[in-house]
Every structure is written in C-alpha cells, then in structure tokens.
C-alpha positions as CSV (number, residue, x, y, z in Angstrom):
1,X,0.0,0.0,0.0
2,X,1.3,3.4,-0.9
3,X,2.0,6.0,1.8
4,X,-0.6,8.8,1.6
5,X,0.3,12.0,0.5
6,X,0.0,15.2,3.4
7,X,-1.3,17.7,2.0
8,X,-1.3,21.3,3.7
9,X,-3.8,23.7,2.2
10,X,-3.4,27.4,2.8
11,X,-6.4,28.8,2.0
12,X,-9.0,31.2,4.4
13,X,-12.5,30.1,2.5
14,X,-14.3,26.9,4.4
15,X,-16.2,26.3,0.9
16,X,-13.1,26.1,-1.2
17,X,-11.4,23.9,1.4
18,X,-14.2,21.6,2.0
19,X,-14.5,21.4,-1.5
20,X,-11.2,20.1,-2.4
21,X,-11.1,18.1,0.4
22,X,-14.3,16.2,-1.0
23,X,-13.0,16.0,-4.3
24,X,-9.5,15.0,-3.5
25,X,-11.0,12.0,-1.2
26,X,-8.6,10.4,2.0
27,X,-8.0,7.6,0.1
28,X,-4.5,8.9,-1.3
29,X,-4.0,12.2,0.8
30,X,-3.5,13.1,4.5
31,X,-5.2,16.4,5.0
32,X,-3.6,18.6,7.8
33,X,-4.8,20.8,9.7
34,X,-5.3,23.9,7.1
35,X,-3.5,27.2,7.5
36,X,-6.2,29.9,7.2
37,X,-3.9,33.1,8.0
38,X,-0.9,32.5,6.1
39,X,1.3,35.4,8.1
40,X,0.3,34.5,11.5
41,X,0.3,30.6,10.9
42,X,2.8,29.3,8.5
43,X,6.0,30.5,10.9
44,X,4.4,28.9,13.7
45,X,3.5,25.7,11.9
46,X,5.8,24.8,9.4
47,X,8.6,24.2,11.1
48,X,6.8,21.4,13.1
49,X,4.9,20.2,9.5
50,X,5.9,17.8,7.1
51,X,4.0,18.1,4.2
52,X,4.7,17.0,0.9
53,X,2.6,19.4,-0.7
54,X,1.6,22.8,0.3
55,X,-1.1,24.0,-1.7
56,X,-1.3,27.5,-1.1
57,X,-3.4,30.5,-2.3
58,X,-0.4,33.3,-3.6
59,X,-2.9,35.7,-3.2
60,X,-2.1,35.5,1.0
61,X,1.9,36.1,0.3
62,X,3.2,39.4,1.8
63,X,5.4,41.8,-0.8
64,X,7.4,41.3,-1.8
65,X,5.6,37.7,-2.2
66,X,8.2,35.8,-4.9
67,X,10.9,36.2,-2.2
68,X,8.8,35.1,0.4
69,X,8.0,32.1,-1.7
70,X,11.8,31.5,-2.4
71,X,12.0,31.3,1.3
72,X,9.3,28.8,2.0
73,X,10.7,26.5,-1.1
74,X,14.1,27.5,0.0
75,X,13.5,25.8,3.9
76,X,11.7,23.1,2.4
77,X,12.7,21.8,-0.9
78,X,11.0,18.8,-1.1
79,X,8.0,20.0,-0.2
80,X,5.9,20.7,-3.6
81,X,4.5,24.3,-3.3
82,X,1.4,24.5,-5.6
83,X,-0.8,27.8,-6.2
84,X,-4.4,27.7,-5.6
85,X,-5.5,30.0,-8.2
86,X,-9.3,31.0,-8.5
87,X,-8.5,35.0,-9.1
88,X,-5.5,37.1,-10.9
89,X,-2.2,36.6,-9.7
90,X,0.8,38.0,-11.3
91,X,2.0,35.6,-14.2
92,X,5.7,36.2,-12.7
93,X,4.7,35.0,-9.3
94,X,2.9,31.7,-10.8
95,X,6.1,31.0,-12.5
96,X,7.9,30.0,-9.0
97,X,5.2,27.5,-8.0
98,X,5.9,24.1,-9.0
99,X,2.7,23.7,-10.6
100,X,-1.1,25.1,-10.7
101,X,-4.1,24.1,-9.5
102,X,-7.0,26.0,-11.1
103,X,-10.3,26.2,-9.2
104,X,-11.4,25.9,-12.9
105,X,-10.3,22.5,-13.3
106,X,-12.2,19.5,-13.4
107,X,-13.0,17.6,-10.4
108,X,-11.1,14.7,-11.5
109,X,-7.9,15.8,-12.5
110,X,-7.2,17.3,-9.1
111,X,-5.7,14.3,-7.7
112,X,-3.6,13.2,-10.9
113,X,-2.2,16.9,-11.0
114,X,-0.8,16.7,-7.4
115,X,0.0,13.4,-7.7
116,X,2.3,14.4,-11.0
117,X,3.4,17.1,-8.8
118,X,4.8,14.9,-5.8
119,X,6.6,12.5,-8.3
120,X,7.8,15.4,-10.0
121,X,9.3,16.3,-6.5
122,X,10.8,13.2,-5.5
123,X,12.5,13.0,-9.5
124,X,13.9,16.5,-8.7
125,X,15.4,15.3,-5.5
126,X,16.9,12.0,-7.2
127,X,17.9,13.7,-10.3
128,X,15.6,11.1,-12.2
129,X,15.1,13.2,-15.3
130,X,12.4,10.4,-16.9
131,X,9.0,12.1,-18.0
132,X,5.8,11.7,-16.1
133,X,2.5,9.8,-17.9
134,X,1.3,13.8,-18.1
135,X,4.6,15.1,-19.2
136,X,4.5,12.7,-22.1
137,X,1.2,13.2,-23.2
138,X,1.5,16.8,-23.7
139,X,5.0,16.2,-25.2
140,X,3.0,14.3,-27.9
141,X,0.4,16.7,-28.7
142,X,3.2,19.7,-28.5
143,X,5.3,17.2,-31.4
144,X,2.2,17.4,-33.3
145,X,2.3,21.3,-33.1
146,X,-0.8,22.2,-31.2
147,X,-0.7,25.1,-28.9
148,X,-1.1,25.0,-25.0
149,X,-4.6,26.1,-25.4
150,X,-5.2,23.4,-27.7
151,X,-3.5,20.9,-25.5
152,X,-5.3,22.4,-22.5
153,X,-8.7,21.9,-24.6
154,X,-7.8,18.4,-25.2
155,X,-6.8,16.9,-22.0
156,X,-9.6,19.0,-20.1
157,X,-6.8,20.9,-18.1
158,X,-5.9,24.3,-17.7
159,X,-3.9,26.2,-19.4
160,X,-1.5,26.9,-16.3
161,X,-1.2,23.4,-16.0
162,X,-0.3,22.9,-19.7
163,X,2.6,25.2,-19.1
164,X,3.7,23.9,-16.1
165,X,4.1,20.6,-17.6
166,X,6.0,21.9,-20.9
167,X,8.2,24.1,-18.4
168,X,9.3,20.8,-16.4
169,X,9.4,18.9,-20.0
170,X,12.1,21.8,-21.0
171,X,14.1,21.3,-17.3
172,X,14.0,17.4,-17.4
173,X,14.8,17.0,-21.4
174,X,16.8,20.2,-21.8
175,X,15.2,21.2,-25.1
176,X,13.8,24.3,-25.7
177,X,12.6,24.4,-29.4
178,X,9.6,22.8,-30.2
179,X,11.3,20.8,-32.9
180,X,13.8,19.9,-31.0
181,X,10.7,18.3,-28.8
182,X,9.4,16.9,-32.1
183,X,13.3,15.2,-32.4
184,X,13.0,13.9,-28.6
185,X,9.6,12.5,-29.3
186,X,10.1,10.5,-32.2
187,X,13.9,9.3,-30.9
188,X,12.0,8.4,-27.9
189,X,9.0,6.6,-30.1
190,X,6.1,8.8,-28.4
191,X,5.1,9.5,-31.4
C-alpha cells in the first residue's frame, strides 16, 4: 500500500477547502490541519509540518511575495508548493510555483495533477530526469504542433497546468525548441 500524500492547504475560505477536500477524497492524501492566516500561521507551523505538498493561495503572500515564496521553497525543498488560483495573480509570481491548480479545473484531475506534482518532487530530489504519464502526453500533442490552449482543450486541463508541464518537459529534457521536442519524441518513439 502506498503512503498517503499530506497535503497542507493554505487557504481562508471553508467552501473552497471543503470542497477540495471532498473532491481530493482520504483515500490517497493526509489532510492537515489547514492554515487559514498565512502570516500568523505558516512561521508557527511549518517548522513542526511535514507536508509534501503545500497547496497555497499566492494571493495571502506578503510583498514582496516571490521572495517570500523563495523562502518557503528554499526551507523546504522537497515540499511541492502549488498555487491555488481562483483569481489574478501576477504571471511572474505563478512561474515560481511548482505547478497550478486552477479552481477551474475539473474535479477529477485534481488528484492526478498533485500526484504528477509529488513524483515530480521526488525525480527532482533523485535527479531522475524520466517524463511523467502527463509530461509525455503533452509532449506528444506539443510534437504534433498544437498550442497550449489546444493541448489544454484536449486533455480538459488548464492552461496553467499545460505550461507547467511543458516548463518541467524543458528542465528534465533540456530542449527548448519545439522541434527539438518533435526530435526527442520520435527518438523516444512517443510519437
């Protein structure tokens, strides 16, 4: 049996909480006790937390929020920090999240999407620089030449997502050209 994933959510809404909390299900993830003031609570509690994901709404970060971020990734590397996004946040500041999770996303890709994200953590830490069942889906449909809206489209994710997943294609693969992704694909027989 696989060890369940703790998941901290740092978020001040009840309804949004419960909500991924029902959707996400106890089956694969070990909810702990939520942070709902993020200045007052995350110094006390993290340090005494082990979570291996922190999913956190950037709109609670203080300014200058990407180096507060830095910090939090910085103390805890293998922690996964994810953005709850259900509002505008500042495209720089979603670029230092590991990964999004869009309110707008459907129900059942929540717990793939963190999952992808905790596997993506523990490949960082071990240097394993193999693709993810994700990563290589949207390496296909980027080798074929669709857009990230398009892939978005077809997978049912969001867009933020899309990118992520191209952004830690690029890292893991080292290609930044799309036909050099094409080349990787095909040398790889994905496609």
């Amino acid at each position: 049996m696989k060890p369940k994933i703790n998941l901290l959510i740092a978020e001040p809404s009840d309804i949004i909480r419960s909500g991924l909390m029902s959707l996400l299900g106890d089956d694969e993830f070990e909810f702990m006790a939520p942070l709902r003031d993020l200045p007052t609570d995350l110094p006390l509690r993290l340090p005494h937390l082990q979570p291996d994901i922190l999913l956190l709404n950037p709109t609670l970060l203080q300014s200058p929020a990407k180096m507060q971020l830095a910090a939090l990734m910085q103390a805890r590397p293998q922690m996964a920090v994810v953005a709850l996004v259900y509002q505008y946040v500042e495209p720089q500041l979603l670029q230092s999240f590991k990964t999004i999770l869009d309110i707008r996303e459907q129900g059942s890709h929540l717990p793939q999407l963190l999952r992808d994200c905790c596997q993506n953590a523990d490949e960082a830490s071990d240097e394993n620089y193999d693709l993810s069942e994700r990563e290589s889906e949207v390496l296909v449909l980027v080798a074929q030449g669709l857009s990230s809206k398009e892939i978005a489209d077809k997978l049912s994710i969001s867009i933020h997502t899309v990118n992520t997943h191209r952004k830690n294609i690029t890292h893991k693969t080292g290609i930044k050209s799309v036909a050099g992704l094409a080349v990787y694909a095909m040398l790889h027989n994905l496609v």
